[in-house]
N, C-alpha and C positions, 0 to 999 in steps of 0.2 A: 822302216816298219816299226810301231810302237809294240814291245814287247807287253807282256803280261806284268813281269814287276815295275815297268814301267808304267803303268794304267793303275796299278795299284797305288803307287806311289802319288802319281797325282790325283785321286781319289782322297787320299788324307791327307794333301794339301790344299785342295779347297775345303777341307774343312776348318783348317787351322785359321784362324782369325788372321795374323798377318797376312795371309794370301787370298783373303778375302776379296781386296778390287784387283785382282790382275787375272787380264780374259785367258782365253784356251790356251793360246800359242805361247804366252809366256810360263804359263803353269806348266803347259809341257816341253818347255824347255830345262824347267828345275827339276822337275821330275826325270827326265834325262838326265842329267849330267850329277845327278845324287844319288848317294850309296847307301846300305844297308850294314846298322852291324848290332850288336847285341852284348848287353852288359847282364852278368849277374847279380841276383842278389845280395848289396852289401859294397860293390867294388866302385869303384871311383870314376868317372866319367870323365872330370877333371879337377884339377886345383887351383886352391887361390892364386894369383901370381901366374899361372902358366901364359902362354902366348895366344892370343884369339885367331885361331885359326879355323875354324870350322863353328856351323849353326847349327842345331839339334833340333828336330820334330819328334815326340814322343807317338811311335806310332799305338804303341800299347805297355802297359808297367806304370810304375810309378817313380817320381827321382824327389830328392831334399833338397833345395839350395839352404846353403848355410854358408857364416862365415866363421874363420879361426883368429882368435885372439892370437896374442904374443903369446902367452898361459897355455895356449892348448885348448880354452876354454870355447865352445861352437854354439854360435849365436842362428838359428831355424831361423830362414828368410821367406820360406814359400815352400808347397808339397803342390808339383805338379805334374797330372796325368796325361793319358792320351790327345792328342790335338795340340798339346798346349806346345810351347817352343821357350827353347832359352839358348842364352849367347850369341844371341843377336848386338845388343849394345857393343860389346867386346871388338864385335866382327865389323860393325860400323864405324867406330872412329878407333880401330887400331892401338887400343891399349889392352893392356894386358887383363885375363881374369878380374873382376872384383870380388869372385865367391864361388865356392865348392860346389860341384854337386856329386852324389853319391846315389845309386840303385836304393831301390829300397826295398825291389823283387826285381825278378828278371824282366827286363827292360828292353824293347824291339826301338831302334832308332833312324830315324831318317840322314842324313849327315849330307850337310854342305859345305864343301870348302871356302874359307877366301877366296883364292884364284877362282872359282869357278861362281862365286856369288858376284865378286866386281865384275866378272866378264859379262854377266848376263842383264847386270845394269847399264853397261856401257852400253849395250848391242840395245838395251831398252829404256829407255831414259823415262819413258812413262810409269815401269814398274818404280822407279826409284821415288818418283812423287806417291806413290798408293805407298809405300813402305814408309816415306816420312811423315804423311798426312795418318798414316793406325797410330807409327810408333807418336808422335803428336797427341795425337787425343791419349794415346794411354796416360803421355806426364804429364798433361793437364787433367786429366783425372785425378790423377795421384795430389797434382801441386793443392787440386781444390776439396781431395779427403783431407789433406793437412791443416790449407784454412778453416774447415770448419772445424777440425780436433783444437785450432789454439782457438776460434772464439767462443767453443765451452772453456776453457781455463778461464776467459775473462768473465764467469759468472761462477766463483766460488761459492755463495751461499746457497746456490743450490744444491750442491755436493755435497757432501762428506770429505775430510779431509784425505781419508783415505786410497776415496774413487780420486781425491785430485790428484794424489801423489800417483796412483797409475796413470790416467790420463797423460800426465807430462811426461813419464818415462816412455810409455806411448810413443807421443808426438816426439821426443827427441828418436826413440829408434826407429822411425819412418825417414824422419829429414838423413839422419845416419845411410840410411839402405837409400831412399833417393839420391843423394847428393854423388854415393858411391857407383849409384847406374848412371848416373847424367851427369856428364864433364861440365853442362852449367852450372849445374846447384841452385840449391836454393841460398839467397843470402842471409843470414842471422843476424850480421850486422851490418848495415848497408854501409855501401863503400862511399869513400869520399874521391870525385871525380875531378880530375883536373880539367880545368874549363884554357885552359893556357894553351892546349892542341886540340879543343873542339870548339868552333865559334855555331854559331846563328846566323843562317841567311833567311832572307825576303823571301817572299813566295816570286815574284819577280826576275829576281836575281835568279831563284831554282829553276823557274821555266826556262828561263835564257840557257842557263848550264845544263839543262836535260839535251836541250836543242845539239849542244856541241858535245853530248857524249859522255855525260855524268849517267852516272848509277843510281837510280832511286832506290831505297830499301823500307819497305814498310815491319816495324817492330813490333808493331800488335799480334795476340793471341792471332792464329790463323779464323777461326771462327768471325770476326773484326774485319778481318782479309775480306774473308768471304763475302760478307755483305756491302764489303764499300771501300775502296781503292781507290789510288791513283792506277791511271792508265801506265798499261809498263812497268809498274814496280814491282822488287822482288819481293817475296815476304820472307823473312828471315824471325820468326817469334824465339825468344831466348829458351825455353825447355830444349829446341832441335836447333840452334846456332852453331856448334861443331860439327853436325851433321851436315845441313844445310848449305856450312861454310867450305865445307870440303867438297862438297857438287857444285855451288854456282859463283865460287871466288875464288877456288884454288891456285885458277893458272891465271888472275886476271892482277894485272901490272897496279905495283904499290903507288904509284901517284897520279892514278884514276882517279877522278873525283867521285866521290862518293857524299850523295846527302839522306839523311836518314830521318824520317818522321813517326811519331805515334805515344802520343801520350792523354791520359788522362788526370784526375782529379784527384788519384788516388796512387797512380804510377805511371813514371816518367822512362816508358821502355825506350825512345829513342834514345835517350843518354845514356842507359848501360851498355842499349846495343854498339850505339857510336863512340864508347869506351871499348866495347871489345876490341870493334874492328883497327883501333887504333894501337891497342894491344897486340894484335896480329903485324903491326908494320904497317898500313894503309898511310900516309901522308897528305892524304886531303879529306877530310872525312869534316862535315859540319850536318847543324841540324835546322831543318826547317820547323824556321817560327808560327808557329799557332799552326800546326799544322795541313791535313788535308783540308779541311774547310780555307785556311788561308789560299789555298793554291787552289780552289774549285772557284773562290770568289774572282783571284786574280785572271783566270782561263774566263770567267763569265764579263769582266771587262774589259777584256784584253778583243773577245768576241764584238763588244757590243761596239767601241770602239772602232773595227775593223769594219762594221757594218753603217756605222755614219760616215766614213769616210768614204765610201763605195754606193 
């Protein structure tokens, strides 16, 4: 039997954005197995540094996230009210705190544990995709308010020198606060890849190795996904790759093959990806040439071929 605080509760989790695509039965299963409790005015919810143990729903109040220098000194990251949620990133890939938060009035909360947030994933493996696909567009939102804050810097005469010098302080305390929510980051100075444990195969070659049990990974933005895949592949886009990494690679054997595609004219995500993954310890990790077109072309004569012989 669904209690009353329990009706309640998932009442103001559909309205919370992250719980936005998960149907009935999942929402009320979170809603069950979550607690109620209440901060006052002024007191500390938690600290920088502590353990990610639990997710927060603001059912009503208001909280600060902020961070603390070395100095004592407390940098405002965000003032968020009812519906909204924090400590989620924390709670997803298991590092600790990256930032304070503190009541700001009396503050009514919904409270998820770890334990009982992975259980509810494992038991639902479709909620785990609707939670990577929001938290996803969130830091492609964020990644693409940054690009367009550095490509005003690249037109100073329109500025003042003044608006320029905020601008950049700006855009570096954005990358600061993103980099510190997302174990990817953003890079500032692009890395230099060792090409000595990532080679380039044929589209050819990859069909044949899909055939015996390679792992496709597609690097592109998920949006990209969206519209046009290889059949089968994972999508792995670098803002959610530690996320991601941890639900569809965790328990799977380091000298799987793995081939990784997706780049453009402007960024070559399958080679950072297929840096990470080689980072993580993988042993067979290479990257297909010219991409999904190479391997749509090669599937289209591989077809037509099967079809003169027959």
């Amino acid at each position: 039997m669904v209690g009353s605080n329990d009706r309640d509760r998932r009442a103001t989790l559909e309205r919370t954005p992250l719980f936005a695509g998960l149907n009935p039965e999942q929402l009320s299963e979170f809603a069950r197995v979550a607690h109620e409790t209440s901060a006052p005015a002024g007191s500390m919810i938690f600290e920088q540094g502590d353990a990610g143990d639990g997710f927060y729903i603001i059912r009503s109040g208001k909280v600060q996230v902020f961070r603390r220098g070395e100095r004592g000194i407390e940098t405002q990251l965000s003032i968020l009210g009812p519906r909204e949620s924090f400590g989620e990133m924390a709670l997803l890939t298991g590092n600790s705190r990256s930032a304070c938060v503190r009541a700001m009035e009396e503050t009514h909360l919904i409270v998820l544990s770890k334990n009982e947030f992975d259980r509810i994933l494992k038991d639902h493996p479709d909620a785990s995709l609707s939670f990577v696909k929001q938290i996803s567009e969130w830091l492609l939102r964020d990644e693409a308010h940054l690009q367009q804050a550095t490509e005003r810097i690249m037109h100073p005469s329109r500025i003042s020198w003044s608006d320029f010098a905020f601008i950049a302080g700006v855009v570096l305390l954005c990358g600061l606060i993103f980099n510190t929510a997302n174990p990817s980051g953003i890079r500032w100075i692009p890395k230099v890849y060792s090409h000595e444990s990532i080679s380039f195969v044929a589209a050819a070659e990859a069909i044949a190795a899909r055939a015996e049990g390679a792992v496709i990974v597609d690097a592109r933005p998920s949006n990209f996904y969206e519209e046009r895949h290889i059949e089968g592949a994972i999508s792995l886009p670098l803002p959610v790759f530690d996320f991601v990494y941890m639900m569809k690679f965790g328990e799977m054997r380091k000298n799987k093959p793995i081939i990784v595609y997706g780049r453009n004219i402007s960024r070559r995500y399958d080679s950072e990806v297929a840096y990470r993954l080689v980072l993580r310890g993988h042993r067979d990790v290479s990257i297909l040439e010219n991409g999904v077109f190479a391997w749509e072309k090669q599937e289209d004569a591989m077809e037509a071929q099967e079809n003169s012989e027959s």
